[in-house]
Biotite code that builds the C-alpha atoms (Angstrom):
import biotite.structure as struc

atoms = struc.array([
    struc.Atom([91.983, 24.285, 61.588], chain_id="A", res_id=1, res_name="UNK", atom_name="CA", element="C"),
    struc.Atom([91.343, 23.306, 57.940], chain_id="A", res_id=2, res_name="UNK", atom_name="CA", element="C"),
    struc.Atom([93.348, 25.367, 55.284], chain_id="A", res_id=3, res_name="UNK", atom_name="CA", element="C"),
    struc.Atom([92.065, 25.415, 51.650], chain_id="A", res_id=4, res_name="UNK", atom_name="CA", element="C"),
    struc.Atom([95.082, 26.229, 49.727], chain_id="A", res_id=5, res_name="UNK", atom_name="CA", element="C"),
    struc.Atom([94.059, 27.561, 45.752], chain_id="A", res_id=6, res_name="UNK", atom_name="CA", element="C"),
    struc.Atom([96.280, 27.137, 42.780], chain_id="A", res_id=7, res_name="UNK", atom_name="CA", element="C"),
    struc.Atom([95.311, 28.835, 39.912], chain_id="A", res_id=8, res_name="UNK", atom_name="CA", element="C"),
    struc.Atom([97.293, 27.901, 36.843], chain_id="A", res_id=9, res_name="UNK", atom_name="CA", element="C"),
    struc.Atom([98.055, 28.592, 33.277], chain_id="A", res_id=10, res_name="UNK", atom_name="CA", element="C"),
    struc.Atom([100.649, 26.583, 31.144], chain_id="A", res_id=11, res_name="UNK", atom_name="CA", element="C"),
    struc.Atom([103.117, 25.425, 34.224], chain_id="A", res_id=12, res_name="UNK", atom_name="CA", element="C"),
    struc.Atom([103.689, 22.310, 32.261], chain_id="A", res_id=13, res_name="UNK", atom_name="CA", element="C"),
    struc.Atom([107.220, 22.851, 34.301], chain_id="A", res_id=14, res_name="UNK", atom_name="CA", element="C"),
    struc.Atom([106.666, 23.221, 37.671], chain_id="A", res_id=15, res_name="UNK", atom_name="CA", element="C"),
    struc.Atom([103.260, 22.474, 38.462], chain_id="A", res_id=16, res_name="UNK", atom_name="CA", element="C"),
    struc.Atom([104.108, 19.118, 39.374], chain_id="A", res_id=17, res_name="UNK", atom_name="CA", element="C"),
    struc.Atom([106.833, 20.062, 41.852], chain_id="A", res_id=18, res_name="UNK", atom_name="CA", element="C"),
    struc.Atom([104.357, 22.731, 43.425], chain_id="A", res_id=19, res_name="UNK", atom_name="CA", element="C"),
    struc.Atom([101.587, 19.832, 44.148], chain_id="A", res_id=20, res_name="UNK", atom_name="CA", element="C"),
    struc.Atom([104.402, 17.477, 45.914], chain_id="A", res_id=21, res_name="UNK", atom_name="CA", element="C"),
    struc.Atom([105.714, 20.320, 47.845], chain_id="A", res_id=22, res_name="UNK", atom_name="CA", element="C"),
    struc.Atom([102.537, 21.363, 49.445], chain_id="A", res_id=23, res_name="UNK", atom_name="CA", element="C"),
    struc.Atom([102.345, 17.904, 50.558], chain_id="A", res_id=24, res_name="UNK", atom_name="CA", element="C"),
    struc.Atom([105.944, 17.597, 51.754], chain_id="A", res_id=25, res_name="UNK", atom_name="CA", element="C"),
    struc.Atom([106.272, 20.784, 53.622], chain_id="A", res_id=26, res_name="UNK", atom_name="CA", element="C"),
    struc.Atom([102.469, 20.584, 55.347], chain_id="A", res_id=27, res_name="UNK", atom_name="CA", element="C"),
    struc.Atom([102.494, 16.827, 56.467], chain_id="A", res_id=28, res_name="UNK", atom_name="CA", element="C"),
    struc.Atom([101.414, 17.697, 59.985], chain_id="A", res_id=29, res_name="UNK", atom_name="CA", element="C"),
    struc.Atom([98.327, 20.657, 58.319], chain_id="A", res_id=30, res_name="UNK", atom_name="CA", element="C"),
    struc.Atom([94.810, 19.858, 57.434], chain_id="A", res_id=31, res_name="UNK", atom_name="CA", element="C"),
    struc.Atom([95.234, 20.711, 54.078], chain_id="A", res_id=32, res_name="UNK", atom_name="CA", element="C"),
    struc.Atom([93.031, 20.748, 50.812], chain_id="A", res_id=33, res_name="UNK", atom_name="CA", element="C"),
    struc.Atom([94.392, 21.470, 47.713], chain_id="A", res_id=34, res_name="UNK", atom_name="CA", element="C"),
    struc.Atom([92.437, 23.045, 44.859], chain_id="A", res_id=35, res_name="UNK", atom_name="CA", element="C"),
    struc.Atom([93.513, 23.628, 41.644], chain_id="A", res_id=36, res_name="UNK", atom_name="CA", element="C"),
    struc.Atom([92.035, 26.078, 38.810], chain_id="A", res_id=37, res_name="UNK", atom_name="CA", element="C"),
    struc.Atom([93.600, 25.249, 35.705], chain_id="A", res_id=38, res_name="UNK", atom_name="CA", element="C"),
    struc.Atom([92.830, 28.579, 33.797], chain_id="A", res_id=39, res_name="UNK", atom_name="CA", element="C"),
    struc.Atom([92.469, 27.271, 30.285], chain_id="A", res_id=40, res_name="UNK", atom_name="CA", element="C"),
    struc.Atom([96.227, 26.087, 30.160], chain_id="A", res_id=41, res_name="UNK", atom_name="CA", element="C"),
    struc.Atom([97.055, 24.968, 26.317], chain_id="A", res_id=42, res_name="UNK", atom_name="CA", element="C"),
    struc.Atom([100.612, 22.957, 26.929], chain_id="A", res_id=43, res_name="UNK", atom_name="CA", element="C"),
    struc.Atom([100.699, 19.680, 28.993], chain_id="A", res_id=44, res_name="UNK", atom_name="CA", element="C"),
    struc.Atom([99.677, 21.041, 32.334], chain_id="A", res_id=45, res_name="UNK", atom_name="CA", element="C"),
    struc.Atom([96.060, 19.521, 32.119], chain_id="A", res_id=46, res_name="UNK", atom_name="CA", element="C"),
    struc.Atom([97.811, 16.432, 31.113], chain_id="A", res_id=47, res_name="UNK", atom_name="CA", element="C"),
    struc.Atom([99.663, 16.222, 33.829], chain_id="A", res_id=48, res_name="UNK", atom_name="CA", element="C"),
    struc.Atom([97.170, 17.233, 36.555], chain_id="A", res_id=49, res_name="UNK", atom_name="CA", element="C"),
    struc.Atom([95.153, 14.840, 35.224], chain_id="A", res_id=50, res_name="UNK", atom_name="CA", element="C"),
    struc.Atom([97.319, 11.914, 35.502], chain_id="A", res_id=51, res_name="UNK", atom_name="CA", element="C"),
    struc.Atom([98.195, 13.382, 38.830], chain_id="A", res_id=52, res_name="UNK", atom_name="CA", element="C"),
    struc.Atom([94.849, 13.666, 40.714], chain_id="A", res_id=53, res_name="UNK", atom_name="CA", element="C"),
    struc.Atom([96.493, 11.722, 43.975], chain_id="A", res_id=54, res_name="UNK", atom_name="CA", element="C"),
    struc.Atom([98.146, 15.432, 44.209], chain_id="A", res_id=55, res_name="UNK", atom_name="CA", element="C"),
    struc.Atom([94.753, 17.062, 44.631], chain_id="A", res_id=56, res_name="UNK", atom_name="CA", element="C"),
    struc.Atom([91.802, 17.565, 46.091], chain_id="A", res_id=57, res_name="UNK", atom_name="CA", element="C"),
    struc.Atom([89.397, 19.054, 43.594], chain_id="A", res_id=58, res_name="UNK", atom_name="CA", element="C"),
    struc.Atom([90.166, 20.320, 39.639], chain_id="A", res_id=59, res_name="UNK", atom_name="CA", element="C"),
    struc.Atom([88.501, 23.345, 38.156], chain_id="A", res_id=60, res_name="UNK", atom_name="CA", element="C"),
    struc.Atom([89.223, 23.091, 34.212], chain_id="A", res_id=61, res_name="UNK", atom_name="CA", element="C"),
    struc.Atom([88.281, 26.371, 33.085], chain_id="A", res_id=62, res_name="UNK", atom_name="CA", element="C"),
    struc.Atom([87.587, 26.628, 29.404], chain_id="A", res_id=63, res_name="UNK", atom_name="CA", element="C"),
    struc.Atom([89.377, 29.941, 28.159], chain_id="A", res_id=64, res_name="UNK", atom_name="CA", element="C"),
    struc.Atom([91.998, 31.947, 29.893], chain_id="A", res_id=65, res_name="UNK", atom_name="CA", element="C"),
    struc.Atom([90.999, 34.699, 31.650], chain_id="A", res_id=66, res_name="UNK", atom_name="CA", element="C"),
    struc.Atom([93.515, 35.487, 34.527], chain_id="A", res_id=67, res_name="UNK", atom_name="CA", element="C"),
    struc.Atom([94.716, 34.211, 37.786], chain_id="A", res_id=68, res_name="UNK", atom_name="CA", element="C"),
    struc.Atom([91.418, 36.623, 39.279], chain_id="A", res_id=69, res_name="UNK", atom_name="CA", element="C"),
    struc.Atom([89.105, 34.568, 37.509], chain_id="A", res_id=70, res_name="UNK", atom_name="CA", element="C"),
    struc.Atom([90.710, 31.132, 38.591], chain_id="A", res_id=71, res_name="UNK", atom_name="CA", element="C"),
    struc.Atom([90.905, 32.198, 41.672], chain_id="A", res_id=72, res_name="UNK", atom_name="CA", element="C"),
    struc.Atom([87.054, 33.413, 41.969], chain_id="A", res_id=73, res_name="UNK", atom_name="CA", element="C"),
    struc.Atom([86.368, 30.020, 40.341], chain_id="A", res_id=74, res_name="UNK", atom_name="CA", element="C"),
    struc.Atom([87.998, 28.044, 42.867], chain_id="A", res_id=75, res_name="UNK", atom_name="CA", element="C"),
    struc.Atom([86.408, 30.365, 45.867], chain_id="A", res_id=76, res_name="UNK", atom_name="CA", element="C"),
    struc.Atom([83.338, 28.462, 45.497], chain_id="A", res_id=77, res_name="UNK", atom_name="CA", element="C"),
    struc.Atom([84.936, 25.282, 46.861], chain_id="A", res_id=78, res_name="UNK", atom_name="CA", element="C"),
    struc.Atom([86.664, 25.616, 49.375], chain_id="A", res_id=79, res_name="UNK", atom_name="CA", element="C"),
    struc.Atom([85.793, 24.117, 52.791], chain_id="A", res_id=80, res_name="UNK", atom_name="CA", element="C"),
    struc.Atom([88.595, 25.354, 54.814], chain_id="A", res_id=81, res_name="UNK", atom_name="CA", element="C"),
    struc.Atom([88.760, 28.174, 57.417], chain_id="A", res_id=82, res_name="UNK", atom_name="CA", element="C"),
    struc.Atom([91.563, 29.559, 56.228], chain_id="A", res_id=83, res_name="UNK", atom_name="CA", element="C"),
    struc.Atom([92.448, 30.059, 52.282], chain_id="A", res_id=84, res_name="UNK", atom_name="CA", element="C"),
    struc.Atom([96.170, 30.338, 51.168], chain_id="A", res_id=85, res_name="UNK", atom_name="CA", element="C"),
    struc.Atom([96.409, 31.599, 47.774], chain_id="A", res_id=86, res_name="UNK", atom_name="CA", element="C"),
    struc.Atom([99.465, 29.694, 45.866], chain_id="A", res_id=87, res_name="UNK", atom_name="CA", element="C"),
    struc.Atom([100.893, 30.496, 42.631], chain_id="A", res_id=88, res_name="UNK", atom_name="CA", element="C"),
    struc.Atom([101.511, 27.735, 40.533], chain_id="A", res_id=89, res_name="UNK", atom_name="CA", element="C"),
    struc.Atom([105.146, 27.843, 39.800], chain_id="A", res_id=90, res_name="UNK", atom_name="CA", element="C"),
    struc.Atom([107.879, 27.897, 42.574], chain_id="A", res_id=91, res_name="UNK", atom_name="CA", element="C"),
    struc.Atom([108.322, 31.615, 43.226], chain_id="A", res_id=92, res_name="UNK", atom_name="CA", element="C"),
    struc.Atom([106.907, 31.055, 46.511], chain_id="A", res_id=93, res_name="UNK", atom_name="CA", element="C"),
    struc.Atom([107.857, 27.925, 48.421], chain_id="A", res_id=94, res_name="UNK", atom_name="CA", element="C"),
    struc.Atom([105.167, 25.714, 49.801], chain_id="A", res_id=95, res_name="UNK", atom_name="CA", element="C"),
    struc.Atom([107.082, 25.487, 53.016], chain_id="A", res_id=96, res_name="UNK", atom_name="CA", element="C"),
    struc.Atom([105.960, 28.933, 54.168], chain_id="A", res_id=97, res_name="UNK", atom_name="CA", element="C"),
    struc.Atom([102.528, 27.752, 54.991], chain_id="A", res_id=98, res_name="UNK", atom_name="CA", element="C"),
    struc.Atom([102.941, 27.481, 59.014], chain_id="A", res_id=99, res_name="UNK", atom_name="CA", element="C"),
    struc.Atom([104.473, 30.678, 59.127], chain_id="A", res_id=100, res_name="UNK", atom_name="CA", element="C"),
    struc.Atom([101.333, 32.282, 56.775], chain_id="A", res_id=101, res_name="UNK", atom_name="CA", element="C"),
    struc.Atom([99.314, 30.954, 59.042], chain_id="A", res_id=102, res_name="UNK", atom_name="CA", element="C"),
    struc.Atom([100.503, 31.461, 62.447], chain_id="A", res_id=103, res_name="UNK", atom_name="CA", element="C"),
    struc.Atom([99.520, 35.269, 63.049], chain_id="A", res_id=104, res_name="UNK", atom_name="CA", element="C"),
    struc.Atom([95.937, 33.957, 62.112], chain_id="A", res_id=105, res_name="UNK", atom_name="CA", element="C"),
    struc.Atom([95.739, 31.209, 65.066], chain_id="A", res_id=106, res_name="UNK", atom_name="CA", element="C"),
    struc.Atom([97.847, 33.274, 67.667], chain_id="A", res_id=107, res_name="UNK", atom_name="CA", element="C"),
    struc.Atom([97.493, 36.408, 66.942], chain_id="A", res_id=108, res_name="UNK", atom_name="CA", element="C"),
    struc.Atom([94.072, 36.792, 65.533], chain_id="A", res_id=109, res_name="UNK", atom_name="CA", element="C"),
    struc.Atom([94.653, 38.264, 62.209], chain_id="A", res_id=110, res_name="UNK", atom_name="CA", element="C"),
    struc.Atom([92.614, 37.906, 59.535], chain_id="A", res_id=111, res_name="UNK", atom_name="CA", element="C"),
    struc.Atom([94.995, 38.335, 56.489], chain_id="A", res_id=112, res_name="UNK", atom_name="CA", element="C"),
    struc.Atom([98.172, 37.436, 56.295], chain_id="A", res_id=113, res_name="UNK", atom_name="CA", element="C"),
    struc.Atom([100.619, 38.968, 53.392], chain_id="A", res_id=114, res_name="UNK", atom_name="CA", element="C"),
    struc.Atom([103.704, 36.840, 52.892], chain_id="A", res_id=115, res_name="UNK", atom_name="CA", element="C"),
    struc.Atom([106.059, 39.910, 52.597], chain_id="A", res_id=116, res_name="UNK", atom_name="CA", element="C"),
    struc.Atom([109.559, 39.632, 50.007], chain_id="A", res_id=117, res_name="UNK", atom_name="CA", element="C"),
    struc.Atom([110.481, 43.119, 51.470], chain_id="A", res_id=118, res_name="UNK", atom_name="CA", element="C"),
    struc.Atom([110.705, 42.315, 54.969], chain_id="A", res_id=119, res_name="UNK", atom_name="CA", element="C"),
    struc.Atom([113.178, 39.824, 57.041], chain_id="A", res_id=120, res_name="UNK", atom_name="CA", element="C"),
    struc.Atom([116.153, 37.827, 56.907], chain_id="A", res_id=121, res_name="UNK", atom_name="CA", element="C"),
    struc.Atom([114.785, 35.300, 54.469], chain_id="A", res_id=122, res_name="UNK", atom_name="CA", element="C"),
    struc.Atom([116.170, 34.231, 50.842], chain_id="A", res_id=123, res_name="UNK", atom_name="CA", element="C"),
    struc.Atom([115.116, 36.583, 48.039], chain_id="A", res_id=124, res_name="UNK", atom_name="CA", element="C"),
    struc.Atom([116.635, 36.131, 44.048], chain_id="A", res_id=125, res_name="UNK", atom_name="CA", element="C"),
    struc.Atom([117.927, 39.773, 43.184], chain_id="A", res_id=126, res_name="UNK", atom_name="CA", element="C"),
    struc.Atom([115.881, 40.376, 39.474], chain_id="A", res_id=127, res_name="UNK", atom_name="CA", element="C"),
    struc.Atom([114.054, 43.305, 37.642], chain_id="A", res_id=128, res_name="UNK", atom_name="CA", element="C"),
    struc.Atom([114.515, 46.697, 39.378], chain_id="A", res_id=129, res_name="UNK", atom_name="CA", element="C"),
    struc.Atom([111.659, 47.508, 37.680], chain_id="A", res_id=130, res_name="UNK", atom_name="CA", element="C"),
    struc.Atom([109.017, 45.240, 38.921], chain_id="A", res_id=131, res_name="UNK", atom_name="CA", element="C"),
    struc.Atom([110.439, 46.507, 42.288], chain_id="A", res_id=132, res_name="UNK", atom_name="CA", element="C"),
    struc.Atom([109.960, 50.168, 41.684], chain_id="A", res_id=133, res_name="UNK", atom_name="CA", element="C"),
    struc.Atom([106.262, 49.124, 40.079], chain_id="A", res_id=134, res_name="UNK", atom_name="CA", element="C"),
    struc.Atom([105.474, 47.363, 43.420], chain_id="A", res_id=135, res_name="UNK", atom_name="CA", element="C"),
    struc.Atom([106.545, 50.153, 45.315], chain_id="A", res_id=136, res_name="UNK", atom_name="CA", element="C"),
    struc.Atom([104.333, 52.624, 43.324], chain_id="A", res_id=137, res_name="UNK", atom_name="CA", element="C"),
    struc.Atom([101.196, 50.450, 43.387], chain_id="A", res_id=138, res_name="UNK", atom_name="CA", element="C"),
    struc.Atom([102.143, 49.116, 47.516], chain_id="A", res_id=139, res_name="UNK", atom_name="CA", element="C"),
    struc.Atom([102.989, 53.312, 48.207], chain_id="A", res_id=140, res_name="UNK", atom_name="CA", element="C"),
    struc.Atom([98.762, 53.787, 46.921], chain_id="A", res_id=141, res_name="UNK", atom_name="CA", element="C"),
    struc.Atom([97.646, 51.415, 48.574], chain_id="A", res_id=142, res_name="UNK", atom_name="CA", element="C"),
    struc.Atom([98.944, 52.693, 51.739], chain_id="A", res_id=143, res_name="UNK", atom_name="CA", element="C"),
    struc.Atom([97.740, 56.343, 51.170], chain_id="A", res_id=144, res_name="UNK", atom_name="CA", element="C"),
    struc.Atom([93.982, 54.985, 50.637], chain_id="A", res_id=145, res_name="UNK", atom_name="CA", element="C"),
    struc.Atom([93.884, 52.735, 53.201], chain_id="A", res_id=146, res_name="UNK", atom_name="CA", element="C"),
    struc.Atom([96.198, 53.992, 55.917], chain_id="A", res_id=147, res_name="UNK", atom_name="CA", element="C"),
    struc.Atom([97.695, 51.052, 56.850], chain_id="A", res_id=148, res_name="UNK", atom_name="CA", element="C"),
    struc.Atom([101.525, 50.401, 56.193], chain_id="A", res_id=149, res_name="UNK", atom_name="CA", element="C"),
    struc.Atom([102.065, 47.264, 53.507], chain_id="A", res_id=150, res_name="UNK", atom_name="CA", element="C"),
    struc.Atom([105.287, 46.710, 52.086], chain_id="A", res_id=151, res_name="UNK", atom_name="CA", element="C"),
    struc.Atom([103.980, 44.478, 49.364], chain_id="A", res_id=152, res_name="UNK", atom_name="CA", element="C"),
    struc.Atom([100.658, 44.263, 47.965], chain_id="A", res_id=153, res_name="UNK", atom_name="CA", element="C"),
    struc.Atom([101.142, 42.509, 45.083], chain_id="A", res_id=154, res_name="UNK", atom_name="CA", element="C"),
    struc.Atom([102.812, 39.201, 47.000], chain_id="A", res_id=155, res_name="UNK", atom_name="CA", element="C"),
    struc.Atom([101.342, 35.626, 45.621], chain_id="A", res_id=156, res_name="UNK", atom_name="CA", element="C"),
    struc.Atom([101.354, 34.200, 48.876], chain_id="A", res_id=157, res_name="UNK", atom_name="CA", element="C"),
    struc.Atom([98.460, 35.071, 51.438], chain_id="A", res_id=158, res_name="UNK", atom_name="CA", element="C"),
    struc.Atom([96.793, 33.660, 54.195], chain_id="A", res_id=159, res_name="UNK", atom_name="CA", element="C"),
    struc.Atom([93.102, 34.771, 54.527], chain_id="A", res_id=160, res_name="UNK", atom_name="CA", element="C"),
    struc.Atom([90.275, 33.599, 56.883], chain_id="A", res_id=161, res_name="UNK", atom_name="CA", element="C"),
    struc.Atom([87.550, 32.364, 54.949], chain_id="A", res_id=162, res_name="UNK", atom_name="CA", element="C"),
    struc.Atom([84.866, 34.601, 56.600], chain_id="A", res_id=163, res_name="UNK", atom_name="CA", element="C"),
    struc.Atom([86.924, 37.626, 55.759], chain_id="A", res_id=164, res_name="UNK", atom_name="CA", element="C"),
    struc.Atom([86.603, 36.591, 52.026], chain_id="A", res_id=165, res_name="UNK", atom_name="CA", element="C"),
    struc.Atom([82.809, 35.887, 52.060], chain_id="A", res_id=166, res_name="UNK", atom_name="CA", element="C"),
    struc.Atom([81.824, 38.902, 53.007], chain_id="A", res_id=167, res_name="UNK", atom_name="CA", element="C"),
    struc.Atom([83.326, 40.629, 49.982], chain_id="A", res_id=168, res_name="UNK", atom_name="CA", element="C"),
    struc.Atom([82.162, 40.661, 46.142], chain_id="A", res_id=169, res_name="UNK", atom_name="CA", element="C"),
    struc.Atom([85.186, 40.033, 43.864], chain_id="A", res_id=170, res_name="UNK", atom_name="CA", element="C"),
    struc.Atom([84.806, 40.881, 40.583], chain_id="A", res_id=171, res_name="UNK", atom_name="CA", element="C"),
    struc.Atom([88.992, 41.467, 38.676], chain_id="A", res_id=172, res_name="UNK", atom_name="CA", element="C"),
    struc.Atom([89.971, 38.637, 36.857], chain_id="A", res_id=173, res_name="UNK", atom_name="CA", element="C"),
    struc.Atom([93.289, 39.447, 35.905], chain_id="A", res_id=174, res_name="UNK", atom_name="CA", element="C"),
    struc.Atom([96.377, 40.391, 38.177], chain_id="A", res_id=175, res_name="UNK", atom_name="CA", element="C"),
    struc.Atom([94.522, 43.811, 39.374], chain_id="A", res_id=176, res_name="UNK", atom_name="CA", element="C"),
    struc.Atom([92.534, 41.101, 41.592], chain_id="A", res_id=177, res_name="UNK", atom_name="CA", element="C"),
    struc.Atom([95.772, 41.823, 43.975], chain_id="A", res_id=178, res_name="UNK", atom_name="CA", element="C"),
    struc.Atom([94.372, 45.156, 43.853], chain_id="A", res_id=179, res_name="UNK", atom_name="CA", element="C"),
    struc.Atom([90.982, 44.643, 44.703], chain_id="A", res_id=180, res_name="UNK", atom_name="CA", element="C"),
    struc.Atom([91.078, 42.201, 46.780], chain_id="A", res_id=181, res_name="UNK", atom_name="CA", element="C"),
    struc.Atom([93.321, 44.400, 49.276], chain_id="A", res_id=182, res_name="UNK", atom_name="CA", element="C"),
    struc.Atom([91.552, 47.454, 48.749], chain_id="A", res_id=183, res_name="UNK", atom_name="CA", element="C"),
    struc.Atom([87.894, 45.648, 49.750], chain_id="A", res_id=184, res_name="UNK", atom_name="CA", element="C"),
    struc.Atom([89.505, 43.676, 52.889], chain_id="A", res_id=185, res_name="UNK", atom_name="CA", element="C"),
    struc.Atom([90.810, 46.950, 54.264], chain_id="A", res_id=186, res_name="UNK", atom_name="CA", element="C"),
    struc.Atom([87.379, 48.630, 53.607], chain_id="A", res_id=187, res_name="UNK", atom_name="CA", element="C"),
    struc.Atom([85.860, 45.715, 55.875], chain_id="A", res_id=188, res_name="UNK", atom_name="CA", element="C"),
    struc.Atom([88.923, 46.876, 58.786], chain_id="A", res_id=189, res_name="UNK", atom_name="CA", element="C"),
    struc.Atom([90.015, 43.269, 57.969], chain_id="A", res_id=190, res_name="UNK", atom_name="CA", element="C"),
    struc.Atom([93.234, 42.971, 60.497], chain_id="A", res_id=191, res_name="UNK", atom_name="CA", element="C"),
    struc.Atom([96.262, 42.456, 58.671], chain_id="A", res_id=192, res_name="UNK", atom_name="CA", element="C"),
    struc.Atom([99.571, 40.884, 59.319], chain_id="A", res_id=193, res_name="UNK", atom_name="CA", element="C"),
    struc.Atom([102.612, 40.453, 56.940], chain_id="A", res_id=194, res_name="UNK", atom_name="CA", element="C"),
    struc.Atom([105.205, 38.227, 57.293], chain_id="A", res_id=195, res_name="UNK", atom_name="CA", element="C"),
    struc.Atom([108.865, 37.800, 55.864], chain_id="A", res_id=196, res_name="UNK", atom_name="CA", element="C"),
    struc.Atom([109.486, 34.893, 53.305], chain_id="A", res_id=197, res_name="UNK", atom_name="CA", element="C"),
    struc.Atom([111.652, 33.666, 50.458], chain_id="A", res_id=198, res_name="UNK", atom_name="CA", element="C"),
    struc.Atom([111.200, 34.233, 47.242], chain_id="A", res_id=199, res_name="UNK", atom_name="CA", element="C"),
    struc.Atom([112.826, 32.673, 44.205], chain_id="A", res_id=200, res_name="UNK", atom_name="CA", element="C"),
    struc.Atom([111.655, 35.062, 41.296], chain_id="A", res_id=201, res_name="UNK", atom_name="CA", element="C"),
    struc.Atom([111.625, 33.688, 37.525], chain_id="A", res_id=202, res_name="UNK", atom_name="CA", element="C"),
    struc.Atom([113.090, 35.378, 34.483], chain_id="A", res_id=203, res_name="UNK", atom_name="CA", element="C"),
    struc.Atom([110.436, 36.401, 31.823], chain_id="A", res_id=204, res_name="UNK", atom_name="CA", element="C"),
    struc.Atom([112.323, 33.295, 29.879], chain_id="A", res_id=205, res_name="UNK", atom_name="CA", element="C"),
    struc.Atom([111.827, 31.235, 32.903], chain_id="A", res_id=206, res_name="UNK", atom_name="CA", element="C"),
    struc.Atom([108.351, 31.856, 32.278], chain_id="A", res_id=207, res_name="UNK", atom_name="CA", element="C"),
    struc.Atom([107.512, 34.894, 34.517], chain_id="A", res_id=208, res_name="UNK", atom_name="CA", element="C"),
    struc.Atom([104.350, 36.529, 33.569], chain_id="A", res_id=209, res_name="UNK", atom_name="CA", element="C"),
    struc.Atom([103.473, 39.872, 34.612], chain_id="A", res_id=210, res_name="UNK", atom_name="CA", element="C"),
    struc.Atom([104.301, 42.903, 32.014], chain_id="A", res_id=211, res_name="UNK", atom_name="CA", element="C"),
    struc.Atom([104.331, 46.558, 32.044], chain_id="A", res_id=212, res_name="UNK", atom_name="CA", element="C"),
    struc.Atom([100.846, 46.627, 30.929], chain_id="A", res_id=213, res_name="UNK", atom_name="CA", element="C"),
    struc.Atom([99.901, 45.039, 34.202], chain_id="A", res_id=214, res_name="UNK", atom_name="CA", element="C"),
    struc.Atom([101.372, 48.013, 36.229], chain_id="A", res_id=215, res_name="UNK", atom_name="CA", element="C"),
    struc.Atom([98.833, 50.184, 34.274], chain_id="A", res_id=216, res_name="UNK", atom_name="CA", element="C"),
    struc.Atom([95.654, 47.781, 35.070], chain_id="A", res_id=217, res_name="UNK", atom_name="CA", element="C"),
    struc.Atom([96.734, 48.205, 38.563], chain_id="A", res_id=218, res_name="UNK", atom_name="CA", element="C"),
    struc.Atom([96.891, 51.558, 38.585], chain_id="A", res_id=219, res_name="UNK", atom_name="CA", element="C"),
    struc.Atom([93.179, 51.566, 37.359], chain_id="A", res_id=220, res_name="UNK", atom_name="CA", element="C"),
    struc.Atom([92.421, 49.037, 40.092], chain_id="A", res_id=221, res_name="UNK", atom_name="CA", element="C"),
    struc.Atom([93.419, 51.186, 42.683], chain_id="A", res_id=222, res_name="UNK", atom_name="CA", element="C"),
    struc.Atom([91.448, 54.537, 41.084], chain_id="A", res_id=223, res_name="UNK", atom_name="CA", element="C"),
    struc.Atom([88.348, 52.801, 40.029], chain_id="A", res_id=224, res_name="UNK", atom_name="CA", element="C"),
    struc.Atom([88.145, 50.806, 43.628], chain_id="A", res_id=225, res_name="UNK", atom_name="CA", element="C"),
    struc.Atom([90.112, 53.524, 45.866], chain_id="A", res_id=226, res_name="UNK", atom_name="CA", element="C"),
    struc.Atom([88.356, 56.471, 44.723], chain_id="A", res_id=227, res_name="UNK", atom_name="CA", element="C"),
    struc.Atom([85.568, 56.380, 42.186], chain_id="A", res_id=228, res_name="UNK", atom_name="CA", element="C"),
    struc.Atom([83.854, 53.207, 44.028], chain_id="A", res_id=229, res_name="UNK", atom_name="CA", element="C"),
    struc.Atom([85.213, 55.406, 47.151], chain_id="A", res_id=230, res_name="UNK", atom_name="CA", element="C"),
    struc.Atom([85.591, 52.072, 48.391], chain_id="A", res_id=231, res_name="UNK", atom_name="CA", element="C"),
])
């Protein structure tokens, strides 16, 4: 089974190199595809996908920034796998999670997969109390629209089967594309699976890049597709 595994990226000058050799590392034995959607990055990262293209299958160089929803819609229209794996572009999520993403879709036939940092025995880096209680506010939503029992919503890591994706319209191009995206799979009785995994979280001076005003947009994700699109 072919897995088309999309990176969208904005000024990871620092790790974007390490994420590319990982996926190949960690997913030696995978049909893989790699496609990256550099999302108007303005430090080296272009540079250094560029001289880097052994890394990769395909490059989207998107002119202007306009969120990881919009790379991630841009990069959509590539992909030839059966199975899409959505992977941020620093190393918050580890690229050796993949088989374990993916094995609820081949055994168990799920649909969606939600790499969970709430759930198991796996690593997690202890940060911001905040983003956690955020998380829980937007994940506790979720829940109450949908009826069905998430413990993280907003997760960068997720396993989706390509015909799940195509049958929905996508239209967030910031973070809130978390938001939608969940909120129109459920709609569609998509069958969902989490999973526990590590997570190494950055520091905002690591280079972390979600903000309090992204906890708002969500919350207008999840009234404006939850209740006045009544989904």
């Amino acid at each position: 089974m072919k897995i088309s595994v999309i990176i969208p990226v904005f000024n990871e000058e620092k790790y974007i190199l390490d994420v590319l050799k990982s996926i190949r590392h960690y997913n030696k034995n995978l049909n893989i595809e790699v496609i990256v959607s550099d999302d108007g990055s303005t430090d080296n990262t272009t540079l250094i996908l560029s001289q880097n293209n052994q890394l990769f299958d395909k490059l989207i160089n998107n002119p202007i920034n306009r969120g990881k929803g919009a790379a991630i819609k841009s990069a959509l229209k590539y992909i030839t796998g059966e199975i899409v794996i959505i992977q941020d572009a620093d190393l918050e999520y580890s690229p050796n999670q993949y088989k374990k993403l993916i094995d609820p879709i081949i055994n168990d036939n799920a649909q969606a997969v939600y790499g969970s940092r709430f759930i198991g025995g796996e690593k997690k880096r202890v940060i911001y109390f905040s983003n956690r209680v955020a998380n829980f506010i937007l994940t506790f939503l979720v829940n109450i629209i949908t009826n069905i029992n998430f413990t993280d919503v907003e997760t960068g890591h997720k396993a989706i089967k390509k015909e799940a994706i195509d049958k929905i319209i996508l239209n967030e191009n910031s973070f809130t594309f978390e938001i939608e995206l969940t909120l129109k799979l459920a709609k569609n009785k998509v069958r969902f699976y989490e999973v526990g995994i590590n997570y190494n979280g950055r520091s905002y001076e690591e280079g972390k890049k979600i903000k309090l005003k992204d906890f708002f947009k969500a919350l207008w994700a999840i009234i404006k597709y939850g209740f006045i699109l009544n989904l």
